[in-house]
N, CA and C atoms as an extended XYZ file, in Angstrom:
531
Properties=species:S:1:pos:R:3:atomname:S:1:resname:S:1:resid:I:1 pbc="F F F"
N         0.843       -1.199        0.000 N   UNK     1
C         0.000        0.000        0.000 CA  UNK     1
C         0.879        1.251        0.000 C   UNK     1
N         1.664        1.373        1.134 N   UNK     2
C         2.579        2.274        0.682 CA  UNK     2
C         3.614        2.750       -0.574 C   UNK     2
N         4.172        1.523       -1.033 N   UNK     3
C         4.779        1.635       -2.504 CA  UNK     3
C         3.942        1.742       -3.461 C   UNK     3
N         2.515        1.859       -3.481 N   UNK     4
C         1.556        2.022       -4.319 CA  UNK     4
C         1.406        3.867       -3.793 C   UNK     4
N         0.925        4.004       -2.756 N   UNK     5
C         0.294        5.511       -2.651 CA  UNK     5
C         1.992        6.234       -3.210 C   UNK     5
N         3.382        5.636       -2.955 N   UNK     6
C         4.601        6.708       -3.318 CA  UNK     6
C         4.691        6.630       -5.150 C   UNK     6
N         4.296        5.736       -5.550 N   UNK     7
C         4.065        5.690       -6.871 CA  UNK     7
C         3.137        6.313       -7.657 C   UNK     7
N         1.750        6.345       -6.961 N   UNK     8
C         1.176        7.698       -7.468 CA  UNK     8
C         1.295        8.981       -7.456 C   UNK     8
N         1.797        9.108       -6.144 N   UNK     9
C         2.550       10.495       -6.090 CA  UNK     9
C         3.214       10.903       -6.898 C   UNK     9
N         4.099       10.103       -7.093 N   UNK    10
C         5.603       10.000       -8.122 CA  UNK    10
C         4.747       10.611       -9.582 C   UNK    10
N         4.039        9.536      -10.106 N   UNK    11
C         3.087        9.881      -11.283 CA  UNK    11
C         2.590       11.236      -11.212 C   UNK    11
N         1.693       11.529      -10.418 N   UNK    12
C         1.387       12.695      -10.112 CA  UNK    12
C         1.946       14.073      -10.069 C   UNK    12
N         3.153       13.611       -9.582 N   UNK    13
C         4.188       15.077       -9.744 CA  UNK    13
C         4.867       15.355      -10.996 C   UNK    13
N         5.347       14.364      -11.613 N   UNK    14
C         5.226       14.334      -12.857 CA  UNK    14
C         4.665       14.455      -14.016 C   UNK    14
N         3.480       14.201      -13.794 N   UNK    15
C         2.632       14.617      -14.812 CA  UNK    15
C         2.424       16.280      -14.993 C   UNK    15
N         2.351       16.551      -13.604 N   UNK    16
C         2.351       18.460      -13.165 CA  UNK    16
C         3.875       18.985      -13.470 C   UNK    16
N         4.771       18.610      -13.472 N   UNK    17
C         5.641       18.959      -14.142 CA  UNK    17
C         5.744       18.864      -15.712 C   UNK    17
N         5.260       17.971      -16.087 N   UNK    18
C         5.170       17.714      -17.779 CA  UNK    18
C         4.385       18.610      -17.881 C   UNK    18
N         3.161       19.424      -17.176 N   UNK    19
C         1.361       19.767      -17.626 CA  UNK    19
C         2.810       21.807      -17.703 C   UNK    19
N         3.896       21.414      -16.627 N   UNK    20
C         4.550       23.122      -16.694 CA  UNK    20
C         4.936       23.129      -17.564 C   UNK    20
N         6.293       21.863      -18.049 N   UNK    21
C         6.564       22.182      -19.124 CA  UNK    21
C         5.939       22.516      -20.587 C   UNK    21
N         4.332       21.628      -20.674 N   UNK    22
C         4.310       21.716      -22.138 CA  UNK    22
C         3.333       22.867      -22.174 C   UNK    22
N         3.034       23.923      -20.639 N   UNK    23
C         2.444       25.308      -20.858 CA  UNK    23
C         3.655       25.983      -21.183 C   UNK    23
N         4.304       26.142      -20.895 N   UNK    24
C         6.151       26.920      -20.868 CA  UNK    24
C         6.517       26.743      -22.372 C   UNK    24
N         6.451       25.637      -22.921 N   UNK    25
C         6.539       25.283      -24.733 CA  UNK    25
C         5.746       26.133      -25.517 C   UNK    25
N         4.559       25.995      -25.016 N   UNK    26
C         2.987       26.650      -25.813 CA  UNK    26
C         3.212       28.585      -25.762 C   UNK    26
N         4.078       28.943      -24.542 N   UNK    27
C         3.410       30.209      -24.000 CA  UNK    27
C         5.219       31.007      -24.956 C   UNK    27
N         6.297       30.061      -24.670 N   UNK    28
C         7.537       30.773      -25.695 CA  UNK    28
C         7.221       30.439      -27.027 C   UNK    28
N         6.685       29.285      -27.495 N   UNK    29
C         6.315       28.932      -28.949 CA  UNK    29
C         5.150       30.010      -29.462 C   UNK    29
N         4.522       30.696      -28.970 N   UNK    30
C         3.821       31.771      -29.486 CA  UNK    30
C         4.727       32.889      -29.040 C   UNK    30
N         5.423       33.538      -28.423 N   UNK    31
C         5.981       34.464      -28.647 CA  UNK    31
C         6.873       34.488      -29.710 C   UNK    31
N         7.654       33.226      -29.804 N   UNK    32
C         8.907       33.471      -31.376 CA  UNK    32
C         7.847       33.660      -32.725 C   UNK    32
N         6.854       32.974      -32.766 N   UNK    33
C         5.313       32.957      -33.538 CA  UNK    33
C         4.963       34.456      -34.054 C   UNK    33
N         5.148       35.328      -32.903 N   UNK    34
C         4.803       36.978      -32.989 CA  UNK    34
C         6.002       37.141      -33.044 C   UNK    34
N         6.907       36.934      -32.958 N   UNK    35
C         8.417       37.414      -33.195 CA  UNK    35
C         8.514       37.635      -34.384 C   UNK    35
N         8.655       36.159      -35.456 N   UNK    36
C         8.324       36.200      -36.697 CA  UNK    36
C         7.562       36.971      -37.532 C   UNK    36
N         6.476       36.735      -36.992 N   UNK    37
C         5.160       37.768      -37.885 CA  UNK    37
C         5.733       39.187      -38.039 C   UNK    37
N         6.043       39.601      -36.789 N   UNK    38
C         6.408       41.310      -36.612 CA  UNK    38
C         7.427       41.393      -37.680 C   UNK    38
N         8.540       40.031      -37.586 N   UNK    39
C         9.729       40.560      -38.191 CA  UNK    39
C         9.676       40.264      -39.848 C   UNK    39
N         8.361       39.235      -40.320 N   UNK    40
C         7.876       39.581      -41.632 CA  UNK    40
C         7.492       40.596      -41.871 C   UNK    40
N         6.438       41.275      -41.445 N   UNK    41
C         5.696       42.358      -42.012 CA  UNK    41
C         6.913       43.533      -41.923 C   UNK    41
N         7.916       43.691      -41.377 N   UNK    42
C         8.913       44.681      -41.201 CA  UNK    42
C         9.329       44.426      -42.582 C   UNK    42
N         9.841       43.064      -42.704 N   UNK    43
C        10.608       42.840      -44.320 CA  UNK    43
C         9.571       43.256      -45.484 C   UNK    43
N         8.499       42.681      -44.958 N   UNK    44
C         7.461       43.058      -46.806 CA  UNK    44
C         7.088       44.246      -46.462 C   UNK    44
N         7.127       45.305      -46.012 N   UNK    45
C         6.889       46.152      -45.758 CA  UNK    45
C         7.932       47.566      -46.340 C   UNK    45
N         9.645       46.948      -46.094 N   UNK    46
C        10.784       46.972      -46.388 CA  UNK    46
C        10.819       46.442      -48.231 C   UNK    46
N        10.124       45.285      -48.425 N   UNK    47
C        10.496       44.823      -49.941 CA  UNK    47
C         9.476       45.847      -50.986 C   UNK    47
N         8.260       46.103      -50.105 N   UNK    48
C         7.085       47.190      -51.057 CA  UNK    48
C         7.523       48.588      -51.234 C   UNK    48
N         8.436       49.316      -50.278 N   UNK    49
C         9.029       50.412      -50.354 CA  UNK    49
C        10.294       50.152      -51.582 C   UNK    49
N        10.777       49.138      -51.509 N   UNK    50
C        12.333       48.682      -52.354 CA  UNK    50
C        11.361       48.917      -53.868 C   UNK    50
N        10.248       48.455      -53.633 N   UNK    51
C         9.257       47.815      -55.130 CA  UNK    51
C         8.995       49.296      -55.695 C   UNK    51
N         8.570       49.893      -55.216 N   UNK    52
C         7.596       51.525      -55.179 CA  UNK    52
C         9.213       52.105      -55.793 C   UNK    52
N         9.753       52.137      -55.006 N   UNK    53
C        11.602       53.035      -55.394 CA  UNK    53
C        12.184       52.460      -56.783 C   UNK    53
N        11.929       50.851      -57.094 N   UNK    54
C        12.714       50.374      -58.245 CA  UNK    54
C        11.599       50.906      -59.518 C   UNK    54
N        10.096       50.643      -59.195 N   UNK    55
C         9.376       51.232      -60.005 CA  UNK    55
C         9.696       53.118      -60.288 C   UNK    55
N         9.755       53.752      -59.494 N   UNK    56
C        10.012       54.979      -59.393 CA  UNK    56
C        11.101       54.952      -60.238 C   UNK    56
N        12.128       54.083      -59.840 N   UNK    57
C        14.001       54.535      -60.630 CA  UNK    57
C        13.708       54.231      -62.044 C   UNK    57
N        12.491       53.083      -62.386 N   UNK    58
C        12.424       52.721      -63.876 CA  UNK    58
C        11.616       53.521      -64.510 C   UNK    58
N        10.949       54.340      -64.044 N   UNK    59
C        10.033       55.563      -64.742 CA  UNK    59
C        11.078       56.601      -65.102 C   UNK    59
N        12.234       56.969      -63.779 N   UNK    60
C        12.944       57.965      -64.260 CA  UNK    60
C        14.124       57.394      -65.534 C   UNK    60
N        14.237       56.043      -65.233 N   UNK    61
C        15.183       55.719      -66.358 CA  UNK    61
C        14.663       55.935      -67.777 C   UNK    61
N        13.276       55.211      -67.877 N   UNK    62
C        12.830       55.477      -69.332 CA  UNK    62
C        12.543       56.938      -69.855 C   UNK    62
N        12.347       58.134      -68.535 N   UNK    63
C        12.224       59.084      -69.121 CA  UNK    63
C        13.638       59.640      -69.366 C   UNK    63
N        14.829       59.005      -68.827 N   UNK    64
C        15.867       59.451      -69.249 CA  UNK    64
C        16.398       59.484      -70.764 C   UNK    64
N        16.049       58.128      -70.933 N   UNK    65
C        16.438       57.355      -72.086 CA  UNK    65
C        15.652       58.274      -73.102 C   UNK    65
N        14.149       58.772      -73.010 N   UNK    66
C        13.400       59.147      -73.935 CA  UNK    66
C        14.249       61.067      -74.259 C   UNK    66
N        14.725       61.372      -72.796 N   UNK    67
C        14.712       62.964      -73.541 CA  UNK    67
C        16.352       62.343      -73.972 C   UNK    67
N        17.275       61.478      -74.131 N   UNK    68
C        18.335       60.944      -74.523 CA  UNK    68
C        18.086       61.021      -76.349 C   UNK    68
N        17.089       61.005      -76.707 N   UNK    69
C        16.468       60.773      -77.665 CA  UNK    69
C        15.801       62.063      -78.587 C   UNK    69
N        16.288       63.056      -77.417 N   UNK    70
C        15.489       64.331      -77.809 CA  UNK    70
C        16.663       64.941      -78.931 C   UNK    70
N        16.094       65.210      -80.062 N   UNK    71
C        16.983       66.434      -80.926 CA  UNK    71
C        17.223       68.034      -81.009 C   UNK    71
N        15.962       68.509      -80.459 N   UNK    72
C        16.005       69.706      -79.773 CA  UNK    72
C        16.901       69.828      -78.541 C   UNK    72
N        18.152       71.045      -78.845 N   UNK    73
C        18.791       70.484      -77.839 CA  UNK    73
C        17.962       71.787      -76.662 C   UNK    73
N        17.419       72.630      -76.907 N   UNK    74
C        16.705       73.533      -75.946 CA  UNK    74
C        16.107       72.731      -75.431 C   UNK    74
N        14.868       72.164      -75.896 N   UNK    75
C        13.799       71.101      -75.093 CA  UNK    75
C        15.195       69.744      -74.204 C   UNK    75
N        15.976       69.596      -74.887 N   UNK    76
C        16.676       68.771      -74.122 CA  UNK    76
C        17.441       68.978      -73.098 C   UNK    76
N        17.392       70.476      -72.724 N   UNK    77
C        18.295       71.316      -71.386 CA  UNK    77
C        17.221       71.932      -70.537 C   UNK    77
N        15.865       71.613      -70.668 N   UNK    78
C        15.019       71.864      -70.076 CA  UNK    78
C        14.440       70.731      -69.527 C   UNK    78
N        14.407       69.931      -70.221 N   UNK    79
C        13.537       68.858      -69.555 CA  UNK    79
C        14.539       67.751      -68.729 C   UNK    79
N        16.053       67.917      -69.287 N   UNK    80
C        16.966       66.945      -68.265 CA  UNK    80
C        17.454       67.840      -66.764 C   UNK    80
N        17.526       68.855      -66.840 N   UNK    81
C        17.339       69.601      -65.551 CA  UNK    81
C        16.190       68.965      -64.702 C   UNK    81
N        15.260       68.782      -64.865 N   UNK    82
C        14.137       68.229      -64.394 CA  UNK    82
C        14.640       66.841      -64.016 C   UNK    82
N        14.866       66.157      -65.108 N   UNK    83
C        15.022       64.581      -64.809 CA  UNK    83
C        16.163       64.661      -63.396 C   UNK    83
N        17.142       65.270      -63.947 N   UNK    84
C        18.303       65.264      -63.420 CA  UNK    84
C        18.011       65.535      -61.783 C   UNK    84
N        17.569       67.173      -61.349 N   UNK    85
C        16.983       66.645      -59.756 CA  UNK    85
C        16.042       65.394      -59.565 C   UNK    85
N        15.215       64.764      -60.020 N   UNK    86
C        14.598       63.731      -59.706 CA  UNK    86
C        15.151       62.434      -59.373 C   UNK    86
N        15.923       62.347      -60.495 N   UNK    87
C        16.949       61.534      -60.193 CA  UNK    87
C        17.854       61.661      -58.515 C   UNK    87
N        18.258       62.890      -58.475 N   UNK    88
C        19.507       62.612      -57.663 CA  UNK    88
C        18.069       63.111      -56.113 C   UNK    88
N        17.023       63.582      -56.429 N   UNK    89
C        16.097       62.680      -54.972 CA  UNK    89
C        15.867       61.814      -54.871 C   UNK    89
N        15.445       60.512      -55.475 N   UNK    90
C        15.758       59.155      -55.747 CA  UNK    90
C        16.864       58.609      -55.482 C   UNK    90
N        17.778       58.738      -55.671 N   UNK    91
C        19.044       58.372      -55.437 CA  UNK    91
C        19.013       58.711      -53.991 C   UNK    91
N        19.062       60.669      -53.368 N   UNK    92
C        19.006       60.280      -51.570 CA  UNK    92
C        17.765       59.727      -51.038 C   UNK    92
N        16.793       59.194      -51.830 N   UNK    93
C        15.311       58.440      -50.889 CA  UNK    93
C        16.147       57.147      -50.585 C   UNK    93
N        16.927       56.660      -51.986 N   UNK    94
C        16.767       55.328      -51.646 CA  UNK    94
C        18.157       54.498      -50.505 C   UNK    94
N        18.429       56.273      -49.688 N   UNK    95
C        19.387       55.453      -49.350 CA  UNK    95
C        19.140       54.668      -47.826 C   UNK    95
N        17.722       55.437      -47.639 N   UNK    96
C        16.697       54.836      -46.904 CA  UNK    96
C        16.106       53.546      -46.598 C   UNK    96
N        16.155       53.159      -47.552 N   UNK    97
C        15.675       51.677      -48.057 CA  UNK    97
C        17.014       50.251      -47.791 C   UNK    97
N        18.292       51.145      -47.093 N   UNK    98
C        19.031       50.211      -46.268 CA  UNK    98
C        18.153       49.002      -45.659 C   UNK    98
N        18.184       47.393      -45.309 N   UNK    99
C        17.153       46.722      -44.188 CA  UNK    99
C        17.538       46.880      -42.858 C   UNK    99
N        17.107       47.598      -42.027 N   UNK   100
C        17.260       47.408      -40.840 CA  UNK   100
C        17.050       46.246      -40.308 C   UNK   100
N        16.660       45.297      -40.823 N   UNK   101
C        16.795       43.885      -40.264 CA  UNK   101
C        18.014       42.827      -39.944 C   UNK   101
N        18.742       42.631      -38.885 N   UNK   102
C        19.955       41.495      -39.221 CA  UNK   102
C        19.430       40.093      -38.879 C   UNK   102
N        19.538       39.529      -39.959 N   UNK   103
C        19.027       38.141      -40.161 CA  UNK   103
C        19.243       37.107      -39.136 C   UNK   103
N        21.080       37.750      -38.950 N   UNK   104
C        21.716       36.714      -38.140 CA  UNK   104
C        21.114       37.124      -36.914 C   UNK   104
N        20.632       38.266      -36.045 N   UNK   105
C        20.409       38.426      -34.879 CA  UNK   105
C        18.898       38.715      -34.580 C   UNK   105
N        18.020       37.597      -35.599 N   UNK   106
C        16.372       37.667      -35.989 CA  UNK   106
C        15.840       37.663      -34.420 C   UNK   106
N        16.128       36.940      -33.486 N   UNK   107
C        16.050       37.020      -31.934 CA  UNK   107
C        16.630       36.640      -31.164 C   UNK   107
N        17.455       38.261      -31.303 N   UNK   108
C        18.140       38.248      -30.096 CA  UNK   108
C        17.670       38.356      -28.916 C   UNK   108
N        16.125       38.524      -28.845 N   UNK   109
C        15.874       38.871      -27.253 CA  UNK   109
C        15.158       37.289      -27.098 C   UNK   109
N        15.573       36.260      -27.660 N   UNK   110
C        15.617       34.836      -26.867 CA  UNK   110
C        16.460       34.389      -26.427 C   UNK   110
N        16.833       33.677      -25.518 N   UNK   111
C        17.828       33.414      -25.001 CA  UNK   111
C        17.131       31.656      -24.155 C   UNK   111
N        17.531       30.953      -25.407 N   UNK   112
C        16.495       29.408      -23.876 CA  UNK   112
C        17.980       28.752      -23.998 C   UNK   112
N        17.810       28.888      -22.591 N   UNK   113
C        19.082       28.149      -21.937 CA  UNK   113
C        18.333       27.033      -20.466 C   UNK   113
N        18.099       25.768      -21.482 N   UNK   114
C        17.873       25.110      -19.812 CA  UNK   114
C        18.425       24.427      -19.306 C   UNK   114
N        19.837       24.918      -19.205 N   UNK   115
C        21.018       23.719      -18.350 CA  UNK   115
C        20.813       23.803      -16.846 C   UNK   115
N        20.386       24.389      -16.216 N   UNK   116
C        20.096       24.445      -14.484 CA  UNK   116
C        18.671       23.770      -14.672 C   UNK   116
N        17.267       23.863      -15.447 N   UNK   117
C        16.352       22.887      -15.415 CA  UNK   117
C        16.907       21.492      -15.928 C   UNK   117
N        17.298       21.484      -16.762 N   UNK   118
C        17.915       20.328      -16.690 CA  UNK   118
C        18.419       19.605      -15.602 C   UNK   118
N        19.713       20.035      -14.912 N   UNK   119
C        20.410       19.733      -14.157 CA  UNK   119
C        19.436       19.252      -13.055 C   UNK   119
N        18.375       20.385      -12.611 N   UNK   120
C        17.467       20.254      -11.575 CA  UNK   120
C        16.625       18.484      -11.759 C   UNK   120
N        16.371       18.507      -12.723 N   UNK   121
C        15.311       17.640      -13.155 CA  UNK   121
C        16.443       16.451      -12.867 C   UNK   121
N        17.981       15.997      -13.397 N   UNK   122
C        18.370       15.220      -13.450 CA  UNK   122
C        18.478       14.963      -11.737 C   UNK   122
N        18.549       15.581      -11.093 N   UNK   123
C        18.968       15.131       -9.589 CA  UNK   123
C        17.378       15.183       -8.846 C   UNK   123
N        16.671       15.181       -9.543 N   UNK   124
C        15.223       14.787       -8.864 CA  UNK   124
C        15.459       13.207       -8.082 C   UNK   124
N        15.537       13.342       -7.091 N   UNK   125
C        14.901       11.835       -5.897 CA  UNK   125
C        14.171       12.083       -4.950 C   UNK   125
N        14.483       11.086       -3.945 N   UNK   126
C        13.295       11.530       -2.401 CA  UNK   126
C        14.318       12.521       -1.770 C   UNK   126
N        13.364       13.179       -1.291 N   UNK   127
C        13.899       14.139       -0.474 CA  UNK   127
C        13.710       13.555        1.177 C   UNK   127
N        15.524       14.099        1.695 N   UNK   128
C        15.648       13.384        2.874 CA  UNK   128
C        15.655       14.100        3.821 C   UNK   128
N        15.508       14.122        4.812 N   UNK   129
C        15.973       15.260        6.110 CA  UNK   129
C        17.140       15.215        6.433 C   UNK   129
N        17.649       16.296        6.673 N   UNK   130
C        19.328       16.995        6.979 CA  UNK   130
C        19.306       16.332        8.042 C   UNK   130
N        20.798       15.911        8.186 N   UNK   131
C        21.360       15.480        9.136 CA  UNK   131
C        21.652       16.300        9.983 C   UNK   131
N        21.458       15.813       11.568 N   UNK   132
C        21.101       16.217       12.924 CA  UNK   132
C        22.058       17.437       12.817 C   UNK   132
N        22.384       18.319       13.914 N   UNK   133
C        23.097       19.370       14.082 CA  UNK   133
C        24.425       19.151       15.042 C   UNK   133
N        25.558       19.371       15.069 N   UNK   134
C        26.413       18.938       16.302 CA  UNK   134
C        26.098       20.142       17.229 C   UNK   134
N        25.877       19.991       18.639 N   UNK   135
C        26.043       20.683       19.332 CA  UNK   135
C        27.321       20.837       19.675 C   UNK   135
N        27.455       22.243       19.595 N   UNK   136
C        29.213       22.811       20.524 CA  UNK   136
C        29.034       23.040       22.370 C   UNK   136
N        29.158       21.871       22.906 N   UNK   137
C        28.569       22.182       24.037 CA  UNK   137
C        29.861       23.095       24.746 C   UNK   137
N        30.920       23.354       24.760 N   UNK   138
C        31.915       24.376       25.153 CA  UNK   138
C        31.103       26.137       25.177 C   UNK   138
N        30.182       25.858       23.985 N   UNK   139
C        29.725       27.319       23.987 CA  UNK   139
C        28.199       27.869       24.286 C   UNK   139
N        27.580       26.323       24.836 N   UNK   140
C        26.318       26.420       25.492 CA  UNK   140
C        26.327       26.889       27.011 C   UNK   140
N        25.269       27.450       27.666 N   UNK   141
C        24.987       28.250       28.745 CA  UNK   141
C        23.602       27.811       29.227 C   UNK   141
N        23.644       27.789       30.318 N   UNK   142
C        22.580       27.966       30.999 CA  UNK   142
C        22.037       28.724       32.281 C   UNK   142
N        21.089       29.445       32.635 N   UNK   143
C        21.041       30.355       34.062 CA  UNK   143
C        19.039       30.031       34.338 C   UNK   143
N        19.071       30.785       34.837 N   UNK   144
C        17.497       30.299       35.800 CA  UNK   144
C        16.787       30.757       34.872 C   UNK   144
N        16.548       31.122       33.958 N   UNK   145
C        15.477       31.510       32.752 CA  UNK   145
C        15.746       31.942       31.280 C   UNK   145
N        17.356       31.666       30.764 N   UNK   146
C        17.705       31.320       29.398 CA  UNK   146
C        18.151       30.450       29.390 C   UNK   146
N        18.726       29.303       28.084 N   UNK   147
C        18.811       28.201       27.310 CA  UNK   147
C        19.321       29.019       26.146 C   UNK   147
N        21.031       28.792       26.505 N   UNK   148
C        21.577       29.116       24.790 CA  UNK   148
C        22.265       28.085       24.453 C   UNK   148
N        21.817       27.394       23.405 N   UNK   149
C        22.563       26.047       22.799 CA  UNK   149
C        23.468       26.624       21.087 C   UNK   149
N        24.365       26.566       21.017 N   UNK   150
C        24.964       26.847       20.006 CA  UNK   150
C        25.196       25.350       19.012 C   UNK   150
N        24.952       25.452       17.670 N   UNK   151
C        25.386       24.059       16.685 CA  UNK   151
C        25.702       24.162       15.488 C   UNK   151
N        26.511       23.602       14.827 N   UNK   152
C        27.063       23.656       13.692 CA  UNK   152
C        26.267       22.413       12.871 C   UNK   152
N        26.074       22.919       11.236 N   UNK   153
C        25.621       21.866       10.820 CA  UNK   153
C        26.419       21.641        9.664 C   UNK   153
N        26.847       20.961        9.320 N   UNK   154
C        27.306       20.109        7.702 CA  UNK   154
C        26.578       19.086        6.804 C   UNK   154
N        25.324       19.941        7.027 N   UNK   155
C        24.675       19.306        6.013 CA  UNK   155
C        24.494       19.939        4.572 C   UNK   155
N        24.656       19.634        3.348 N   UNK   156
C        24.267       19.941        2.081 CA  UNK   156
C        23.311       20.573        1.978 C   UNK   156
N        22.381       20.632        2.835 N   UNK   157
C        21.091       21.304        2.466 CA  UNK   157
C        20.831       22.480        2.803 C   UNK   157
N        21.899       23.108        3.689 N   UNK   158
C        22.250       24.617        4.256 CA  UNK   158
C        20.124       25.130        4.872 C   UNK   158
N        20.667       24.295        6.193 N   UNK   159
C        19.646       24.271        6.686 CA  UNK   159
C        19.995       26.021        7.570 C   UNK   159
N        18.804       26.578        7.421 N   UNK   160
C        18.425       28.137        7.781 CA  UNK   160
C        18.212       27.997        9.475 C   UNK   160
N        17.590       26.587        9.897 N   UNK   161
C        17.612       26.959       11.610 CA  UNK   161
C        16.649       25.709       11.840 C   UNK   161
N        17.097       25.763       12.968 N   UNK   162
C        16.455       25.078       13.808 CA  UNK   162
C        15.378       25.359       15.140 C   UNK   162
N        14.485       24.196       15.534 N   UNK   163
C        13.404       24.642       16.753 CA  UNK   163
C        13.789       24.320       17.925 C   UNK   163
N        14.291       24.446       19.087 N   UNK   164
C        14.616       24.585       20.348 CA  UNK   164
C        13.557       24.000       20.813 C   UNK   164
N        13.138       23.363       22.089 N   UNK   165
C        12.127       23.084       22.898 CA  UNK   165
C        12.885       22.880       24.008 C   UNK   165
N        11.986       23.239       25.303 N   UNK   166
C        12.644       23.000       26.775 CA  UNK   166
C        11.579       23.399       27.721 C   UNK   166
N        11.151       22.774       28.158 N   UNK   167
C        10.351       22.120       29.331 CA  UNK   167
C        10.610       22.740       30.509 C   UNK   167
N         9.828       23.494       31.297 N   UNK   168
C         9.730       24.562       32.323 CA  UNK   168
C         9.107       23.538       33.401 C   UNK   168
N         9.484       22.906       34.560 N   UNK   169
C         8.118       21.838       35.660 CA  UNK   169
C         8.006       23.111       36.363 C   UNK   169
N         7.140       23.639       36.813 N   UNK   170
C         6.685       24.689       38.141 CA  UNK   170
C         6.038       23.800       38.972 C   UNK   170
N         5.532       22.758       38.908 N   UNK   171
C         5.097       22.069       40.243 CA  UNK   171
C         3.573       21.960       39.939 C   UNK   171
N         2.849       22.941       39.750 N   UNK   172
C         1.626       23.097       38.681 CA  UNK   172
C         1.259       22.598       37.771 C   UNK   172
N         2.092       22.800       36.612 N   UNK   173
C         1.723       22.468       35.138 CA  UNK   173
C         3.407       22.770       34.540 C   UNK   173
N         3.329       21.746       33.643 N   UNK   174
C         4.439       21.904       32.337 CA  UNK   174
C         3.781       22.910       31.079 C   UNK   174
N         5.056       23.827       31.382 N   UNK   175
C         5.134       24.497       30.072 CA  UNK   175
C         6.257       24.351       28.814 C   UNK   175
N         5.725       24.226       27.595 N   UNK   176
C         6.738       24.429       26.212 CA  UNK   176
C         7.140       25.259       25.520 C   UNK   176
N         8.682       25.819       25.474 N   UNK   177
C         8.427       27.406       25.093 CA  UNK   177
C         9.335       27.248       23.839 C   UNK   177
């Protein structure tokens, strides 16, 4: 009965650990999810501006080409003045159109590192109680109404403290303090 009720337990805690991990999977697997998305729509967003600018540069090219073509050379010092600033605003728009995106550092603000869950998980057993405390009796005291016991412990488990008890007889009644 007992190796049956520690075996369900066992099951039990486990399963609630599997039920953390595969919320912890679900809850970072949708954030890289929106990571992505954001960092698509940045790029097509980035490739429709590139599209709009190459269309733009090929309008000014063919109208280049066309007053290239012009024989009037008056009409042709009038109308390439024109081309000519258009051009060289095009030229500083597009220097805009740099990607602010670095591919290699698509998310950097992830970071899954689970070598301490790991580690944790690998040293999962029963948990034992720390071994007793040595008393230093050289540095214990006693007088008619304190109790100072001093102890060192070497246990692994860096136990934070311990509970004292000591028994008062008045003749009356026992007290526990």
């Amino acid at each position: 009965v007992n190796t049956a009720m520690h075996e369900a337990k066992l099951m039990e805690e486990c399963d609630e650990l599997m039920e953390i991990i595969r919320q912890r999977k679900q809850v970072i697997a949708v954030k890289i999810k929106e990571t992505k998305v954001m960092k698509l729509r940045k790029l097509a967003q980035q490739v429709a501006n590139c599209r709009q600018c190459l269309e733009r540069s090929t309008v000014l090219i063919n109208q280049a080409e066309h007053i290239l073509k012009e024989n009037d050379h008056a009409r042709f010092l009038q109308t390439a003045r024109n081309v000519a600033e258009r051009v060289a605003m095009a030229t500083a728009s597009s220097q805009v159109l740099i990607p602010d995106i670095n591919f290699n550092d698509a998310f950097e603000n992830f970071a899954l590192d689970f070598s301490r869950e790991k580690k944790l998980l690998e040293g999962l057993d029963y948990l034992t109680a720390p071994n007793p405390p040595s008393v230093r009796e050289e540095l214990c005291t006693a007088s008619h109404d304190t109790i100072t016991v001093h102890w060192i412990s070497e246990d692994e488990f860096s136990v934070s403290s311990y509970e004292l008890q000591y028994t008062i007889f008045t003749g009356q009644a026992n007290f526990i303090s």
